[in-house]
SEDREN-691177 format. One record per atom (N, C-alpha, C): residue in three letters; x, y, z. Coordinates in steps of 0.02 Angstrom, whole numbers, padded with zeros to 5 digits, always signed. Example, Ala and Ser with C-alpha at 12.3 -4.5 7.8 and 13.67 -1.06 7.14 Angstrom:
BEGIN
ala+00660-00284+00390;ala+00615-00225+00390;ala+00660-00165+00390;ser+00642-00112+00354;ser+00684-00053+00357;ser+00645+00002+00394;
//
This chain:
BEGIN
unk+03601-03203+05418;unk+03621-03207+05348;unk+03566-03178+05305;unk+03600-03136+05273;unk+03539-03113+05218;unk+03546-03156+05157;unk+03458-03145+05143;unk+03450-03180+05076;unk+03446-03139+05003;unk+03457-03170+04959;unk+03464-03120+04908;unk+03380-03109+04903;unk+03375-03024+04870;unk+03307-03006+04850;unk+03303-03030+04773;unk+03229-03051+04765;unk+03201-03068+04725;unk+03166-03014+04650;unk+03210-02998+04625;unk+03185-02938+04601;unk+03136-02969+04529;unk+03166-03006+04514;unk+03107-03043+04466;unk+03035-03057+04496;unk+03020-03067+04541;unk+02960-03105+04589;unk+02916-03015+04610;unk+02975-02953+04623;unk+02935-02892+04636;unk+02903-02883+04560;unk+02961-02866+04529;unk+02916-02855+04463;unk+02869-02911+04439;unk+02867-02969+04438;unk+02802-02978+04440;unk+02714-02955+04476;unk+02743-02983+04543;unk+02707-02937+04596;unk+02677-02878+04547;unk+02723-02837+04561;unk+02702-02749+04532;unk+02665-02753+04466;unk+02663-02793+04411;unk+02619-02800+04361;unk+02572-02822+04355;unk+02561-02885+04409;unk+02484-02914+04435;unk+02457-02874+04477;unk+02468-02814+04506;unk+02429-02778+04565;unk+02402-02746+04519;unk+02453-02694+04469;unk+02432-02661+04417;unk+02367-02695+04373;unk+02383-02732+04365;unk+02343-02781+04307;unk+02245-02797+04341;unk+02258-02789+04413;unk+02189-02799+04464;unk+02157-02739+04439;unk+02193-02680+04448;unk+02163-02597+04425;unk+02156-02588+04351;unk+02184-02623+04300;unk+02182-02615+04237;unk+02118-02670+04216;unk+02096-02733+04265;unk+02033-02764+04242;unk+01976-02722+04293;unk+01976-02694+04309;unk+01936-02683+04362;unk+01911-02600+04302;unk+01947-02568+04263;unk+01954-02504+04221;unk+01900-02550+04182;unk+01953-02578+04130;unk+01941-02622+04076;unk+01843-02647+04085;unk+01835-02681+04133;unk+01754-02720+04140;unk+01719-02665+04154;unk+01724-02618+04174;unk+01698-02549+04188;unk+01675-02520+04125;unk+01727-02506+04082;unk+01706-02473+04021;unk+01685-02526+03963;unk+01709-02594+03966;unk+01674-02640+03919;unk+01601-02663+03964;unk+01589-02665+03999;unk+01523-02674+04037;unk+01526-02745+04031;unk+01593-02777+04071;unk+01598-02847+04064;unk+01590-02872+04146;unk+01553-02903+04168;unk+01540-02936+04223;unk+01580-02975+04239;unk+01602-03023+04206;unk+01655-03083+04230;unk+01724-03040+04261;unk+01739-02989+04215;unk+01805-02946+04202;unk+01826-02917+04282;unk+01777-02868+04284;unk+01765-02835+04318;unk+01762-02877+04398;unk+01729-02933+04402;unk+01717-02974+04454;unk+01787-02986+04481;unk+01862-03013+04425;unk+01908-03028+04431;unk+01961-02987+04453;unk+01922-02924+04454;unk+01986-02882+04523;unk+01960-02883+04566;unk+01917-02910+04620;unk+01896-02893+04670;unk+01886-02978+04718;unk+01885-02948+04791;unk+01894-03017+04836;unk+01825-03017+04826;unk+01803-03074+04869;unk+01732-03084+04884;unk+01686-03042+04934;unk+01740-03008+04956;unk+01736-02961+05034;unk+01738-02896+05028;unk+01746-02872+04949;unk+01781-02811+04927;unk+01739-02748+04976;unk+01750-02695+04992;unk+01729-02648+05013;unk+01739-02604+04954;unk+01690-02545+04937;unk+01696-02513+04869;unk+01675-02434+04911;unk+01707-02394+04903;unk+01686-02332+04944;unk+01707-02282+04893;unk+01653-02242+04884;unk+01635-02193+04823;unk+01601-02121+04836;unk+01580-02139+04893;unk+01547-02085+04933;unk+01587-02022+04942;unk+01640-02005+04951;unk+01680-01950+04965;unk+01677-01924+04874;unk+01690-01958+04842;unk+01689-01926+04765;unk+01618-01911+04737;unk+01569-01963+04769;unk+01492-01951+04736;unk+01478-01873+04756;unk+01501-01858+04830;unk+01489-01816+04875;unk+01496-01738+04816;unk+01544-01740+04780;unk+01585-01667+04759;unk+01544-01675+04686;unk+01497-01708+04683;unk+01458-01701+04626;unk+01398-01679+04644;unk+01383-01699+04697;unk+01327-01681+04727;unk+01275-01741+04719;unk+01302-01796+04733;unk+01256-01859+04746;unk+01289-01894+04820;unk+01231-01923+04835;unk+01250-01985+04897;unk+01242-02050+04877;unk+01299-02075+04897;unk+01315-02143+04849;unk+01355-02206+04909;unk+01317-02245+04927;unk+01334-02297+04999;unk+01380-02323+04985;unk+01429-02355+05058;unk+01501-02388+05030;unk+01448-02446+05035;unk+01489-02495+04952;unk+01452-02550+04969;unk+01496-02611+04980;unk+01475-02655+04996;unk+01520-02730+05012;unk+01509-02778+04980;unk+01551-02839+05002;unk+01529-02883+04934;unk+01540-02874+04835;unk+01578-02926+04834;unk+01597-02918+04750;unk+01509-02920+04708;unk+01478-02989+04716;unk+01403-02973+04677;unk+01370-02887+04698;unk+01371-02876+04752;unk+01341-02803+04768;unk+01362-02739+04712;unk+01437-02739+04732;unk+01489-02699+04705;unk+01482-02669+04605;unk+01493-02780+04598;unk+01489-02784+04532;unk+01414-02749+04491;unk+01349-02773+04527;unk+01301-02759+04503;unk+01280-02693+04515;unk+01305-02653+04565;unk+01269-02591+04548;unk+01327-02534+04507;unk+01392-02553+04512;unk+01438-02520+04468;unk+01406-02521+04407;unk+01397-02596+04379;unk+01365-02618+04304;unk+01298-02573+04302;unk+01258-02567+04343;unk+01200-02534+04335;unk+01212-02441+04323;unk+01257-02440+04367;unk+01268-02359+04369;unk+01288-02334+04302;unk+01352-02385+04296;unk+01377-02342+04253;unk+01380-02379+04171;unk+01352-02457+04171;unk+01341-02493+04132;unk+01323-02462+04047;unk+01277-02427+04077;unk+01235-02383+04013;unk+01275-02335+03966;unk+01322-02310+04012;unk+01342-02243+03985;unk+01396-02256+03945;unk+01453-02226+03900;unk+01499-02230+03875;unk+01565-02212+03901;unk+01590-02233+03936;unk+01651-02218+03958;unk+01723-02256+03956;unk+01792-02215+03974;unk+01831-02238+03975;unk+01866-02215+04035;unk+01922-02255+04060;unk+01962-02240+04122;unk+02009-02262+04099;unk+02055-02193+04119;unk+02138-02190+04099;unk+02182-02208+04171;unk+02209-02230+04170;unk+02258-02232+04243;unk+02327-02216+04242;unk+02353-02196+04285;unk+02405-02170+04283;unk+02435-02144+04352;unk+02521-02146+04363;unk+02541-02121+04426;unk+02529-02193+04450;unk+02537-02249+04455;unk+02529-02294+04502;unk+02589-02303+04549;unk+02565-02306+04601;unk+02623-02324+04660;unk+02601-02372+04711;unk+02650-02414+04720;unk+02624-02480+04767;unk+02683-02522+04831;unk+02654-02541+04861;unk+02678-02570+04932;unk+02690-02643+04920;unk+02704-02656+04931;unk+02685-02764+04930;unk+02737-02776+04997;unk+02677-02815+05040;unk+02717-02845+05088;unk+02692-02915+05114;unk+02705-02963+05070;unk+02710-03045+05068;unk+02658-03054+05028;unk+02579-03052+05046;unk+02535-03083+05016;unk+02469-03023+05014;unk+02507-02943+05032;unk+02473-02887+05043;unk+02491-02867+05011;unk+02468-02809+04994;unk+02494-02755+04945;unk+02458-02666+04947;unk+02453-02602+04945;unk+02430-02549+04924;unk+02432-02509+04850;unk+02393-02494+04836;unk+02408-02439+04778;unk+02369-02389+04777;unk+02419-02347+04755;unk+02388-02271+04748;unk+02369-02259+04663;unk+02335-02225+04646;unk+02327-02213+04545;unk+02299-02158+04554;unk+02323-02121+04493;unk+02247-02081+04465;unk+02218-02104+04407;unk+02149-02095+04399;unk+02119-02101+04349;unk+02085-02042+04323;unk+02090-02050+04262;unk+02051-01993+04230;unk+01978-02045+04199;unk+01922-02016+04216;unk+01854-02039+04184;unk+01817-02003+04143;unk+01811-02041+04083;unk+01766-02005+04032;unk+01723-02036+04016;unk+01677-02000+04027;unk+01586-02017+04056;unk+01554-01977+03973;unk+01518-02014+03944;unk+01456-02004+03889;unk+01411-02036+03897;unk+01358-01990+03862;unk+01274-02020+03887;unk+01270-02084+03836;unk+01251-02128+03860;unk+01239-02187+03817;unk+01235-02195+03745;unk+01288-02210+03703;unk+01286-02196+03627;unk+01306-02150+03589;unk+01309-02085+03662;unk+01353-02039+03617;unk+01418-02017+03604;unk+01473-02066+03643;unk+01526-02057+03646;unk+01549-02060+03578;unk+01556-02105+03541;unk+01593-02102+03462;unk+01553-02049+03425;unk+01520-01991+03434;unk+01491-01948+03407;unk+01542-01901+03413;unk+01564-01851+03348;unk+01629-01805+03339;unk+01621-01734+03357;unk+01542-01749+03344;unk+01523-01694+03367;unk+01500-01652+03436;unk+01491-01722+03502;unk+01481-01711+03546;unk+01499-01699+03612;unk+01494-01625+03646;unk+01539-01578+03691;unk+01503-01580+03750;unk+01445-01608+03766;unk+01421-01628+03810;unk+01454-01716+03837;unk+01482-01708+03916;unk+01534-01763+03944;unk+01512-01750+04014;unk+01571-01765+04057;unk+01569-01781+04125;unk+01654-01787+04135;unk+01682-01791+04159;unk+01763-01788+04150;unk+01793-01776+04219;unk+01816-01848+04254;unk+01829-01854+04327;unk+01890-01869+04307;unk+01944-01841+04377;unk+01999-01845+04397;unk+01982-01877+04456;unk+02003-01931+04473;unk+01991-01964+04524;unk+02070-02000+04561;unk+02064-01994+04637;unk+02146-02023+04659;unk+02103-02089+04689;unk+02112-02149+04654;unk+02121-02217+04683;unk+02177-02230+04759;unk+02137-02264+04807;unk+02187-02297+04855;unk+02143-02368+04872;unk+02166-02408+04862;unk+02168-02480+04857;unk+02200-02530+04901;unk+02185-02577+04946;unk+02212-02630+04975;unk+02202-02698+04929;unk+02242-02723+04919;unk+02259-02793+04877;unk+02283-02843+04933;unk+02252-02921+04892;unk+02281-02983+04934;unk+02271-03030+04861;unk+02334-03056+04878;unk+02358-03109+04826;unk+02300-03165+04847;unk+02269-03184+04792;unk+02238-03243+04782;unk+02245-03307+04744;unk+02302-03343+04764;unk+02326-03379+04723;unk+02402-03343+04702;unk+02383-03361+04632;unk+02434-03291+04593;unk+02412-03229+04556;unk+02337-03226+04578;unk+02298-03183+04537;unk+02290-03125+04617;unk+02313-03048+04602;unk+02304-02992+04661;unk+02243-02978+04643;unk+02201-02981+04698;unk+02118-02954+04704;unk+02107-02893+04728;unk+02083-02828+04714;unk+02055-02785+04774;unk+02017-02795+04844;unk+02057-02788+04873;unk+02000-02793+04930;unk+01963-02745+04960;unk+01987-02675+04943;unk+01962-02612+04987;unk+01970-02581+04910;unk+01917-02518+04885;unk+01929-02473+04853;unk+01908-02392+04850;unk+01946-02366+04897;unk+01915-02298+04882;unk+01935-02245+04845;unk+01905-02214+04817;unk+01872-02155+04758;unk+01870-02086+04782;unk+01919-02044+04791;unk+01929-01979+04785;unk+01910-01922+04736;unk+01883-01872+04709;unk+01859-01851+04659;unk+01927-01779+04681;unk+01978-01762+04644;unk+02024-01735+04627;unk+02013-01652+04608;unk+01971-01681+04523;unk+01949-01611+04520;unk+01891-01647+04462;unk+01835-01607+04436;unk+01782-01627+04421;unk+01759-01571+04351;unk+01755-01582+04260;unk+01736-01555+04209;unk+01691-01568+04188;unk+01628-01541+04170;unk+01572-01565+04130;unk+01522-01556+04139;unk+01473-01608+04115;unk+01381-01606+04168;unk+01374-01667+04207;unk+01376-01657+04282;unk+01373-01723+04312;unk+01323-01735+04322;unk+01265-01698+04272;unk+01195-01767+04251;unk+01216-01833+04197;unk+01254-01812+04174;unk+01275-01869+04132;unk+01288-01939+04160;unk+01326-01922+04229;unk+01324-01961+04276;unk+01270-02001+04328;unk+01248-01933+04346;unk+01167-01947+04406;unk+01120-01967+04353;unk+01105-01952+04303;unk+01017-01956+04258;unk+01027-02022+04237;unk+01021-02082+04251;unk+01025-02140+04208;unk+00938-02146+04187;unk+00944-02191+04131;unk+00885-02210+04112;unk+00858-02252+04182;unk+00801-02263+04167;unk+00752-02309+04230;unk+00748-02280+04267;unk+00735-02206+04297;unk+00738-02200+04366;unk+00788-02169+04399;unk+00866-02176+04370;unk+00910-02172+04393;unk+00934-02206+04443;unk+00984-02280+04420;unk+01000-02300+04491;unk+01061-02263+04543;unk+01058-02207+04544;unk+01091-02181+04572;unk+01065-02193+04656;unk+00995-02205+04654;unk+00960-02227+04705;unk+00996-02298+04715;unk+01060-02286+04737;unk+01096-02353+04747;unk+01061-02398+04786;unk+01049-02382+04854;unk+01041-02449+04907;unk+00963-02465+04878;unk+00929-02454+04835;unk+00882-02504+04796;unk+00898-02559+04771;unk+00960-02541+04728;unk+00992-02595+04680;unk+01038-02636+04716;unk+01067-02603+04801;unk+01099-02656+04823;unk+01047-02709+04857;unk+00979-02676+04879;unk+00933-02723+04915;unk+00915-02795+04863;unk+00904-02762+04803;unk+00881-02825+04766;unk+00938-02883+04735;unk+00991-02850+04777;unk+01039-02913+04751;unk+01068-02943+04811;unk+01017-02917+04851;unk+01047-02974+04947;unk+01000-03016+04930;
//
């Protein structure tokens, strides 16, 4: 006997998976820690390396949400940016889920983004693929990797951070084991 499908319960589903990638954008470009923490498991795997790669940086997959959270916030904390998403497509199967996105990223050097005048950027096309697990009723990332699509701008805007540059990632992941 079949049961009827639940089409109220997918579309939910489908707006909370969405909603994991839209806080996970969102704490990124507000440089919100809590935010940002709240798309991701405790286990998250974050893999960036294939996109750092086409910029011409080396950039470690890292693990762990504190890891993840703190050197994202460090990387890209400083700078001015926004992430657009778009194209989402997704799987859900019980308490799993996939999604595919693109994002578009717009990268400014610290402070100068609301400047009208300023043509110096960084400007990533990036294809998101993502594993999700329902936590509760809240969908977490658990896996995230970062494709770099196609690539506009100066990607020192990206690599040159103040201090040093933590682009020297596995520094910033050592001091937070």
């Amino acid at each position: 006997m079949n049961t009827p499908f639940d089409y109220g319960k997918l579309a939910y589903d489908r707006t909370e998976i969405a909603d994991a990638l839209y806080r996970y954008a969102a704490g990124l470009d507000l440089g919100d820690a809590d935010l940002l923490s709240s798309a991701f498991t405790e286990d998250v795997i974050f893999d960036f390396a294939s996109a750092a790669s086409k910029i011409g940086v080396q950039f470690p997959v890292l693990s762990a949400r504190d890891v993840v959270v703190k050197t994202l916030l460090a990387v890209l904390g400083p700078l001015d940016t926004s992430h657009s998403l778009s194209n989402l497509r997704m799987t859900i199967s019980g308490e799993r889920a996939t999604l595919q996105a693109y994002v578009l990223a717009q990268h400014f050097s610290p402070g100068e983004g609301p400047r009208p005048d300023q043509s110096r950027h960084a400007l990533l096309m990036g294809r998101y693929d993502a594993s999700l697990v329902r936590d509760a009723e809240l969908w977490r990332i658990s896996r995230l990797t970062i494709d770099t699509v196609w690539f506009e701008g100066d990607p020192t805007i990206v690599t040159a951070l103040p201090a040093g540059s933590l682009w020297k990632a596995e520094e910033s992941i050592e001091k937070t084991r």
